[in-house]
LOKOL-6375 format. One record per residue (C-alpha): residue number from 1; residue in one letter; x, y, z. Coordinates in steps of 0.5 Angstrom, whole numbers. Example, Ala and Ser with C-alpha at 12.3 -4.5 7.8 and 13.67 -1.06 7.14 Angstrom:
! LOKOL-6375
<senu><num>1</num><residu>A</residu><u>25</u><v>-9</v><w>16</w></senu>
<senu><num>2</num><residu>S</residu><u>27</u><v>-2</v><w>14</w></senu>
! end
This chain:
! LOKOL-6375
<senu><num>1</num><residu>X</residu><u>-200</u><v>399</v><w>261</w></senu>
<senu><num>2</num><residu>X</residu><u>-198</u><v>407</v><w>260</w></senu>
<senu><num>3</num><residu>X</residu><u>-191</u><v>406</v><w>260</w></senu>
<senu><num>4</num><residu>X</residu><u>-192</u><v>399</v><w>255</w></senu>
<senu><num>5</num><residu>X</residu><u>-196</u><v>402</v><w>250</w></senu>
<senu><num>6</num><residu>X</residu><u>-192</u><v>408</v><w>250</w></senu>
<senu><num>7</num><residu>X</residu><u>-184</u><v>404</v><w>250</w></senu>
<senu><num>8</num><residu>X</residu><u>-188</u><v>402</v><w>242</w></senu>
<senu><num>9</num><residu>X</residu><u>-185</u><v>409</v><w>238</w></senu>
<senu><num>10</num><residu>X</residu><u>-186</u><v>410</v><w>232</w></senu>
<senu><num>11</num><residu>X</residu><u>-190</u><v>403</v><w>230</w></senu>
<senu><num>12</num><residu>X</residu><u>-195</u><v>404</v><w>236</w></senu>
<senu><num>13</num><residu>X</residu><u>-201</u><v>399</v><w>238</w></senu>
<senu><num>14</num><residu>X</residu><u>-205</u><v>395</v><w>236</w></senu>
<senu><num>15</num><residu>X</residu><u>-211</u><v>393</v><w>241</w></senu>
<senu><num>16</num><residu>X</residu><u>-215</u><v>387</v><w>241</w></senu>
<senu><num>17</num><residu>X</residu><u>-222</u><v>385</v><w>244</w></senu>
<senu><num>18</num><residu>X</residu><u>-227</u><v>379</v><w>243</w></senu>
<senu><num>19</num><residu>X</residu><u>-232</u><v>382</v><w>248</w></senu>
<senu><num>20</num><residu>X</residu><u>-234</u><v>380</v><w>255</w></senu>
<senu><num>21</num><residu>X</residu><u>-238</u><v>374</v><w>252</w></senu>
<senu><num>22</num><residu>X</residu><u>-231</u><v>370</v><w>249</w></senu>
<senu><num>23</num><residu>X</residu><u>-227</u><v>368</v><w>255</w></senu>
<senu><num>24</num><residu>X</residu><u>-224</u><v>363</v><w>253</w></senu>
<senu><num>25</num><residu>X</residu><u>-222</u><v>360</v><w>246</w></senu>
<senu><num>26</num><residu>X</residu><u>-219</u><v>353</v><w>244</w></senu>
<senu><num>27</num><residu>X</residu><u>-211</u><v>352</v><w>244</w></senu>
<senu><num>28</num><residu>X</residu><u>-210</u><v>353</v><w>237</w></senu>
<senu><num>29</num><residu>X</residu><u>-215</u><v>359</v><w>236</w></senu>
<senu><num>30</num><residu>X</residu><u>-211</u><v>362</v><w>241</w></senu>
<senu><num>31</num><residu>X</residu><u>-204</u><v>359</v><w>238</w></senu>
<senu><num>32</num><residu>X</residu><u>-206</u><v>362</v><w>231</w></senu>
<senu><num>33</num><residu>X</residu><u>-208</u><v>369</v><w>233</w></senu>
<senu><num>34</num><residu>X</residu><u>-202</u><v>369</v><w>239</w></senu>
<senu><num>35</num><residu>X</residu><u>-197</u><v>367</v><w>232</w></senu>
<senu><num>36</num><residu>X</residu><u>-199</u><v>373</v><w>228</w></senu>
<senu><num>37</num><residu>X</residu><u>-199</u><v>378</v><w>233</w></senu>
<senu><num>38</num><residu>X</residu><u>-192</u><v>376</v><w>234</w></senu>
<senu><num>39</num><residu>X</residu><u>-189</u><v>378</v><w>227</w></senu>
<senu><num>40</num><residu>X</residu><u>-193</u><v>385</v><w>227</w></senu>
<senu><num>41</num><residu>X</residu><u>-188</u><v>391</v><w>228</w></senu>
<senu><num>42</num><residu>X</residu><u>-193</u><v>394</v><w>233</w></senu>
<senu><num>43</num><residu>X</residu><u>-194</u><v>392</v><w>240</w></senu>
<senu><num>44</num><residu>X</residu><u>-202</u><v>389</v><w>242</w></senu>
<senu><num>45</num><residu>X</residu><u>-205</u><v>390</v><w>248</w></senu>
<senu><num>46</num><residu>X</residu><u>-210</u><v>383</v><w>248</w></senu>
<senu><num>47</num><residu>X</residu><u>-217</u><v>383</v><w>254</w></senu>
<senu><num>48</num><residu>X</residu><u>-216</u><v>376</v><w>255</w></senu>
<senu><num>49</num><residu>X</residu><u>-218</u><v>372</v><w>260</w></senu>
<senu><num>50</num><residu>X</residu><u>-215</u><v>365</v><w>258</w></senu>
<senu><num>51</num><residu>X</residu><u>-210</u><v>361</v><w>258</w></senu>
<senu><num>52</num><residu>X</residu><u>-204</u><v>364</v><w>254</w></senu>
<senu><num>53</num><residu>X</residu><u>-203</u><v>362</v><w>249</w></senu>
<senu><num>54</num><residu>X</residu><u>-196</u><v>357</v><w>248</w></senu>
<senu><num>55</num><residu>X</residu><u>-193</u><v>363</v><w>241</w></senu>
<senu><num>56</num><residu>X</residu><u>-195</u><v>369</v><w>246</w></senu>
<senu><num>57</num><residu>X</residu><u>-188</u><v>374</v><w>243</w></senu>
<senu><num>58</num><residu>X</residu><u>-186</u><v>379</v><w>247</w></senu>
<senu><num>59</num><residu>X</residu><u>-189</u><v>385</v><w>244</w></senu>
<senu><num>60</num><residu>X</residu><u>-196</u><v>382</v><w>246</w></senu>
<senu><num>61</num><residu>X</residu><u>-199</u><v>383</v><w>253</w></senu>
<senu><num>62</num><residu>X</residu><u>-205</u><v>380</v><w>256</w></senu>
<senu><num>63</num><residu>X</residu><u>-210</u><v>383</v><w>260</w></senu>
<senu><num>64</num><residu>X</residu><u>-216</u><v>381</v><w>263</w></senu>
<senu><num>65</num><residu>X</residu><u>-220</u><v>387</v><w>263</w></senu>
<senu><num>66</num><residu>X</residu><u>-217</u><v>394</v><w>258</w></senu>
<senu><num>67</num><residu>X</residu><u>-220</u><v>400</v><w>258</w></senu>
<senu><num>68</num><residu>X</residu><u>-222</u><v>399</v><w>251</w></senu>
<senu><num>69</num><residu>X</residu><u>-224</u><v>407</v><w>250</w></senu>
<senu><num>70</num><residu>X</residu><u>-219</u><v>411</v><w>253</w></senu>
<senu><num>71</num><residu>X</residu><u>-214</u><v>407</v><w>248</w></senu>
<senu><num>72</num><residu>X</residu><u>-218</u><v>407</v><w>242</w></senu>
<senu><num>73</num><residu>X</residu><u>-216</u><v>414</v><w>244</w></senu>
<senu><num>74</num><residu>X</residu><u>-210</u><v>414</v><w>246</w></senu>
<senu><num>75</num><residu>X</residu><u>-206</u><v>417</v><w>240</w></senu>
<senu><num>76</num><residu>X</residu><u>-201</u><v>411</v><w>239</w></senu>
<senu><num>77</num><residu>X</residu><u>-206</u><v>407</v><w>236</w></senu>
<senu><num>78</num><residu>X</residu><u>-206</u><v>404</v><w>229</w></senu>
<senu><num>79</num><residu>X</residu><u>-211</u><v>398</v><w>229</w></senu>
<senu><num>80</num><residu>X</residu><u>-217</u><v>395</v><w>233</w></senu>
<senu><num>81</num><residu>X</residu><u>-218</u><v>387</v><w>233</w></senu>
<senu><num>82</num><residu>X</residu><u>-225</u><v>386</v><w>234</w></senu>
<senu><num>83</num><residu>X</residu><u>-231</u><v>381</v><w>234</w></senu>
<senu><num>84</num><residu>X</residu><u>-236</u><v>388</v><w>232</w></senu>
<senu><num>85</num><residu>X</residu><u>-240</u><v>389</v><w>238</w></senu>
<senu><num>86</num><residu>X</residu><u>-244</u><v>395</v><w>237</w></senu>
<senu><num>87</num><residu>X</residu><u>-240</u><v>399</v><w>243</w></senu>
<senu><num>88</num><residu>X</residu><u>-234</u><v>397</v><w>241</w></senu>
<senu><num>89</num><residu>X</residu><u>-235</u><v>399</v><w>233</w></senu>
<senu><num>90</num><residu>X</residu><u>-238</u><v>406</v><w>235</w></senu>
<senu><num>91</num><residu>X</residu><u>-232</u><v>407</v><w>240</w></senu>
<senu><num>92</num><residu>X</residu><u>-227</u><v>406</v><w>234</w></senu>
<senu><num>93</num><residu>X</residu><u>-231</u><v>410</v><w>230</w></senu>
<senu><num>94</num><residu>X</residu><u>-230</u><v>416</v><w>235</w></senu>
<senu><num>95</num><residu>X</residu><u>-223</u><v>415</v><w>235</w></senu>
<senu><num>96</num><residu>X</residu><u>-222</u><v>414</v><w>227</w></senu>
<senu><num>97</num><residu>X</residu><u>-219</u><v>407</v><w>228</w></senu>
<senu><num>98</num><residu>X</residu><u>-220</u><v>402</v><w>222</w></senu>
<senu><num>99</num><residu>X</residu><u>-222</u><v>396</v><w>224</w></senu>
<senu><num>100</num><residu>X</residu><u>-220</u><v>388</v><w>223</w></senu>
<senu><num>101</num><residu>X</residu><u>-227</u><v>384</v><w>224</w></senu>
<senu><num>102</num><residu>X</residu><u>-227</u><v>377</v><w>227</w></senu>
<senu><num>103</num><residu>X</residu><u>-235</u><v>376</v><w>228</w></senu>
<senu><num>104</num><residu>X</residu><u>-237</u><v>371</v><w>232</w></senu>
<senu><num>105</num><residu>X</residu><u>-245</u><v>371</v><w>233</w></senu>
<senu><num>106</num><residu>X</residu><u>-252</u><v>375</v><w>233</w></senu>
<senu><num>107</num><residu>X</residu><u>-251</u><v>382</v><w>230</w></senu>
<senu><num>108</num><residu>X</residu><u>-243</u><v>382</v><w>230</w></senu>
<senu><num>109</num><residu>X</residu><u>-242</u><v>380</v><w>223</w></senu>
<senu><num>110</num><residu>X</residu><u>-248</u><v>385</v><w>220</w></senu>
<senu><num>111</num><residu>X</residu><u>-244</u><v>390</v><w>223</w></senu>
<senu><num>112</num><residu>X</residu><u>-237</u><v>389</v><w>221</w></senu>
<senu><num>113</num><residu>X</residu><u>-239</u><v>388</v><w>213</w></senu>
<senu><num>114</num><residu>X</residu><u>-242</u><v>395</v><w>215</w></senu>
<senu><num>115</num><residu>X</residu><u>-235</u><v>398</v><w>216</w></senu>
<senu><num>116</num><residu>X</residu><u>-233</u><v>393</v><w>211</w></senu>
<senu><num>117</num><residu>X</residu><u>-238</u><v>397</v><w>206</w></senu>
<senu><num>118</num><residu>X</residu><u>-235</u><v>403</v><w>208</w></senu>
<senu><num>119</num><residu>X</residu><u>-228</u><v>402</v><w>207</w></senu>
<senu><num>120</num><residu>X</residu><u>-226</u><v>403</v><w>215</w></senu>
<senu><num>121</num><residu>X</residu><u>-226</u><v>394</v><w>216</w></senu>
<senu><num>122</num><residu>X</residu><u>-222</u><v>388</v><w>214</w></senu>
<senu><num>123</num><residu>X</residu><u>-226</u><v>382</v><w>215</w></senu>
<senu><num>124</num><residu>X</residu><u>-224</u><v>375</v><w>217</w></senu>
<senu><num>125</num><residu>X</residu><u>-228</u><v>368</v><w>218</w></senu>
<senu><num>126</num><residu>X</residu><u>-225</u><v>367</v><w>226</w></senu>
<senu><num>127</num><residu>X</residu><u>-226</u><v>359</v><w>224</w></senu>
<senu><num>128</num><residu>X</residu><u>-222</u><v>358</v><w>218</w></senu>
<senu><num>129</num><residu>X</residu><u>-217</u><v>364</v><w>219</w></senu>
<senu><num>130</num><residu>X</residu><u>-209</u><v>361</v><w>219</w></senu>
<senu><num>131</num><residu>X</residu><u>-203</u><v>365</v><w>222</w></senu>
<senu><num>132</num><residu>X</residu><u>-201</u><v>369</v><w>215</w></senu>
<senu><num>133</num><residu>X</residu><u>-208</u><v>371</v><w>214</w></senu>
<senu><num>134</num><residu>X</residu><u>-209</u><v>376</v><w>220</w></senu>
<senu><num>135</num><residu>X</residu><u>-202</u><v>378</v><w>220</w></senu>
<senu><num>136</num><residu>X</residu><u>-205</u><v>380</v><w>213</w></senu>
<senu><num>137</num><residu>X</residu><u>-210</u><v>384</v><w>215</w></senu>
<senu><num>138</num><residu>X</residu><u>-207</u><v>388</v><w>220</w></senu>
<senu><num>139</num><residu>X</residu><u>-202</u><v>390</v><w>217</w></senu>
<senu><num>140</num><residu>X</residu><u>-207</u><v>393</v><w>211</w></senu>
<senu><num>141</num><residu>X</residu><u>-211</u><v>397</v><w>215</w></senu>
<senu><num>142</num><residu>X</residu><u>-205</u><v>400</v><w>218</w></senu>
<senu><num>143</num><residu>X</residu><u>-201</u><v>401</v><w>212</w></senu>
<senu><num>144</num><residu>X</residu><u>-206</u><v>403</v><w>207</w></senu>
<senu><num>145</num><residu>X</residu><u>-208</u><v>410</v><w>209</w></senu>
<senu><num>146</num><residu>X</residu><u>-215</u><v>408</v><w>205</w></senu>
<senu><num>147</num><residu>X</residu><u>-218</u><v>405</v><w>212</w></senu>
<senu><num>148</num><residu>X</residu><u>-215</u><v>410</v><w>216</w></senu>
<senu><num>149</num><residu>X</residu><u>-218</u><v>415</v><w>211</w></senu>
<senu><num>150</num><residu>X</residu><u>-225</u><v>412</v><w>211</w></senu>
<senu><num>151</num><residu>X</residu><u>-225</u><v>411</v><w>218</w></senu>
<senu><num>152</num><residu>X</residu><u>-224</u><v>419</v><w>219</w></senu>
<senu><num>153</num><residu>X</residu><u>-230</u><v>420</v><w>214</w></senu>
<senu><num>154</num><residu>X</residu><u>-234</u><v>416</v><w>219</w></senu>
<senu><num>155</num><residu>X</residu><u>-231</u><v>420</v><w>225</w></senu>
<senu><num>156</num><residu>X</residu><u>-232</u><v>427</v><w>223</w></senu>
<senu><num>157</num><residu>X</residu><u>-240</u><v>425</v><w>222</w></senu>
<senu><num>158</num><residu>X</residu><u>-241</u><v>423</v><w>229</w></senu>
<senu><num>159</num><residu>X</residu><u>-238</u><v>428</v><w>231</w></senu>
<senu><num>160</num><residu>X</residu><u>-242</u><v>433</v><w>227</w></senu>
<senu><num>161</num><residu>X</residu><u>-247</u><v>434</v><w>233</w></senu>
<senu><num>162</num><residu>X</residu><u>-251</u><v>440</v><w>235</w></senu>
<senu><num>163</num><residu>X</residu><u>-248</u><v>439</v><w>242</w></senu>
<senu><num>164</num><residu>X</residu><u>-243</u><v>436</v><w>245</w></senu>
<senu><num>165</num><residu>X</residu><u>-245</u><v>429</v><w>249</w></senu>
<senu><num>166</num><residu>X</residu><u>-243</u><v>432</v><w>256</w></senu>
<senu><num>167</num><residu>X</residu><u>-247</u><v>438</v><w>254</w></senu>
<senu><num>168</num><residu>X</residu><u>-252</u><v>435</v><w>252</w></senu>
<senu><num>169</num><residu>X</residu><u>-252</u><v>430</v><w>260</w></senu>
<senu><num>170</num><residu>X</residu><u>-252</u><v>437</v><w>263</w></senu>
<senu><num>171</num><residu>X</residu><u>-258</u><v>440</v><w>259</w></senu>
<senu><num>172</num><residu>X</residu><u>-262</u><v>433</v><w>260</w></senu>
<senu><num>173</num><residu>X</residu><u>-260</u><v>433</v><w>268</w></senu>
<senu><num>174</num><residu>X</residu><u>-262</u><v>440</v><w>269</w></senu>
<senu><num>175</num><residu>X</residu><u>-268</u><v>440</v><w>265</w></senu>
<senu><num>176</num><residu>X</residu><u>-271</u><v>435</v><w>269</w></senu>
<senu><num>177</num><residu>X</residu><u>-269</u><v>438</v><w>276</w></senu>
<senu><num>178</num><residu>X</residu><u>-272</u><v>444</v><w>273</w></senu>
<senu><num>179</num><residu>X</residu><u>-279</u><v>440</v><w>271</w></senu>
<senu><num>180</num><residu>X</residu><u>-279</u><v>437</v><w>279</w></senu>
<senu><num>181</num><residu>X</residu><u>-277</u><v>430</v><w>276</w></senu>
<senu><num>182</num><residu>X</residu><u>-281</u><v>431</v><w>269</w></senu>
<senu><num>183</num><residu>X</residu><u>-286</u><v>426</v><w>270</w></senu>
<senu><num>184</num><residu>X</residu><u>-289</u><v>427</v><w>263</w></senu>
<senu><num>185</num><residu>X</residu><u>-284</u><v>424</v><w>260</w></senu>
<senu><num>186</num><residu>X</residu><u>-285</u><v>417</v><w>265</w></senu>
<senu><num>187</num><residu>X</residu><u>-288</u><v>412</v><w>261</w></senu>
<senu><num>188</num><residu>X</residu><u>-295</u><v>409</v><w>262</w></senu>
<senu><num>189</num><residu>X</residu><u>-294</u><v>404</v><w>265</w></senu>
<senu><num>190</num><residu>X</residu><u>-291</u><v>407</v><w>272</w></senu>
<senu><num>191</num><residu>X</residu><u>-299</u><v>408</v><w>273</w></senu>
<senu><num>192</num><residu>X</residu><u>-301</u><v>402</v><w>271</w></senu>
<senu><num>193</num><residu>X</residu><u>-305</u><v>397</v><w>276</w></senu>
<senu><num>194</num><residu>X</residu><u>-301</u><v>390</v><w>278</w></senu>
<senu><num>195</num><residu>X</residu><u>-306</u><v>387</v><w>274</w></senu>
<senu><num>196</num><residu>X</residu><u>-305</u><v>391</v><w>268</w></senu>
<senu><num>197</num><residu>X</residu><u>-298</u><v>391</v><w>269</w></senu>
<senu><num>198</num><residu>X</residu><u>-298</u><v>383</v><w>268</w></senu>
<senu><num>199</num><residu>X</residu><u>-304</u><v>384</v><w>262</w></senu>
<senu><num>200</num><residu>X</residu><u>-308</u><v>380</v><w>266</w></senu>
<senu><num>201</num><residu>X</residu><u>-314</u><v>383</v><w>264</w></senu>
<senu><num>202</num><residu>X</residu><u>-312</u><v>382</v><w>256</w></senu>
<senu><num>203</num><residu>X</residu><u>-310</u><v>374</v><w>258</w></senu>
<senu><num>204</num><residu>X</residu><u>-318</u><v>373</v><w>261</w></senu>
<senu><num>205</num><residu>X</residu><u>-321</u><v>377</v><w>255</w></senu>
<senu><num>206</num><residu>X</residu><u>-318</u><v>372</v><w>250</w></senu>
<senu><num>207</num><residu>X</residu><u>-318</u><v>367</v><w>255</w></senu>
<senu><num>208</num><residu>X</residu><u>-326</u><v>368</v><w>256</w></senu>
<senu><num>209</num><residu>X</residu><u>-326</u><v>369</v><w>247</w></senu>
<senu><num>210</num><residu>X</residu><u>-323</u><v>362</v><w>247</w></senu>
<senu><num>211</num><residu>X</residu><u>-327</u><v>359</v><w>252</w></senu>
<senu><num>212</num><residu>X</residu><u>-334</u><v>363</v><w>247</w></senu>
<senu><num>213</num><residu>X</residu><u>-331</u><v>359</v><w>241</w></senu>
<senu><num>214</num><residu>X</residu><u>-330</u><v>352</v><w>244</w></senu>
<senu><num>215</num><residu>X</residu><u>-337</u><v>353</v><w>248</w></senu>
<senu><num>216</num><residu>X</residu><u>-340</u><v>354</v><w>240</w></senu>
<senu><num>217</num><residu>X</residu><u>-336</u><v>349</v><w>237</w></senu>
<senu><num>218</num><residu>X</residu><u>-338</u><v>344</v><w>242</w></senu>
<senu><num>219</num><residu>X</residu><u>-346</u><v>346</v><w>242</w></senu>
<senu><num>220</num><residu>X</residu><u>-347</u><v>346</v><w>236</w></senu>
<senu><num>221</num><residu>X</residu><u>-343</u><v>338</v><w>234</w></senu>
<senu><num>222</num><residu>X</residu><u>-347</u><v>336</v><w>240</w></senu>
<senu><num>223</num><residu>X</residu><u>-355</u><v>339</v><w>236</w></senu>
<senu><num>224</num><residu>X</residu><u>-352</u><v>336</v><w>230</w></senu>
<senu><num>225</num><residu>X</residu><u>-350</u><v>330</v><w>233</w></senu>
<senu><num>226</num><residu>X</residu><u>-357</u><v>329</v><w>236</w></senu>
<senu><num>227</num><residu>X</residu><u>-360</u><v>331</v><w>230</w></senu>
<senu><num>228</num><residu>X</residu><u>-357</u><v>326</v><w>226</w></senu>
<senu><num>229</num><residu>X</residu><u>-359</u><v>321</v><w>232</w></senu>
<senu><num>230</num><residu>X</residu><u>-366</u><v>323</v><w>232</w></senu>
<senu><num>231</num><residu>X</residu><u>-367</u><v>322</v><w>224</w></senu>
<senu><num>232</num><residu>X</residu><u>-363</u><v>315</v><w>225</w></senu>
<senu><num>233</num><residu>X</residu><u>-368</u><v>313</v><w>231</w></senu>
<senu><num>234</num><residu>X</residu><u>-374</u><v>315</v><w>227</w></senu>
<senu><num>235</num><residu>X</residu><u>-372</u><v>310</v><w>221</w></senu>
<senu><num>236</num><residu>X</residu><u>-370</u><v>305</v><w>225</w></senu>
<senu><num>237</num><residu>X</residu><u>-377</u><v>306</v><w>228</w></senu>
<senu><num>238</num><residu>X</residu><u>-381</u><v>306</v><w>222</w></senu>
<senu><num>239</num><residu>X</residu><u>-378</u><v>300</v><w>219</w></senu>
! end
């Protein structure tokens, strides 16, 4: 994969991923995706797992599994291709890759409109999508400095921390180690009974509320009704 992404020169590359949920998409999808990354000038590495498609080119290779992270951050990068999960937006932001946005469902079309707000995303309808609109969008964000611009913005904030993340593991690790396993930070419910735990308490507490109620209502139709009968006795009685 080292030797493939770095045989793309100058144009460098593009990576594409819909996540661990999508393993497969209808021939057309996939032809229609396959057909525009084809006619791109940079080379695509594409986590897939489903048949290849029939336009697959040459400068497009498919795998599997990728390590999205460590080529989000490999230098030759230019563009990523993505269904706006939450892992892999705050992936592209840390390295300062712009983004082309194929929601599919939940939080991911929120999170590219996002990104798109922010200048760092170009967003497309996965569904309705044709050939020359994602070849479109790639090659603005990648030829547009404006995206890249937004997406080094967003990038210098994250990292703008106190502390660095691997600082940060080792303070908390031995912070623990210090604290002989800092059980004041545990939560309650390690200490809470089985029955607790299950709220079978709060279950029989609003069980025996309920059962009071109906106890009630049914006591209290039943003295109406006697009443009404009892009057209804003594009338026909009387006459």
């Amino acid at each position: 994969m080292e030797d493939f992404v770095q045989s793309s020169g100058d144009d460098g590359i593009v990576v594409f991923s819909l996540g661990s949920i999508i393993k497969n998409l209808t021939k057309e999808r996939a032809n229609t995706i396959a057909s525009a990354l084809g006619q791109i000038p940079q080379k695509v590495v594409w986590g897939y797992k489903g048949e290849k498609p029939e336009t697959l080119a040459p400068n497009t290779r498919i795998y599997e599994w990728i390590p999205q992270n460590d080529l989000l951050g490999h230098p030759k990068t230019k563009a990523f291709i993505t269904h706006g999960g939450t892992n892999g937006i705050y992936e592209a932001i840390y390295h300062g890759v712009p983004m082309v946005g194929l929601p599919l469902i939940a939080d991911q079309p929120d999170n590219i409109n996002h990104m798109k707000t922010k200048g760092a995303a170009v967003m497309l309808d996965f569904n309705k999508m044709e050939t020359k609109d994602l070849k479109q969008a790639i090659s603005d964000v990648i030829n547009n400095p404006s995206y890249k611009e937004s997406m080094m913005r967003l990038s210098r904030i994250h990292h703008d921390q106190p502390m660095k993340p691997l600082d940060q593991a080792v303070y908390w690790i031995e912070f623990v180690m210090r604290n002989k396993g800092a059980k004041h930070l545990r939560v309650e419910a390690h200490n809470l009974t089985w029955y607790q735990y299950h709220c079978l308490d709060v279950a029989a507490f609003l069980l025996s509320v309920i059962a009071l109620v109906v106890f009630i209502f049914v006591k209290t139709c039943s003295w109406l009704f006697r009443k009404c009968f009892r009057k209804t006795l003594v009338k026909s009685k009387k006459e």
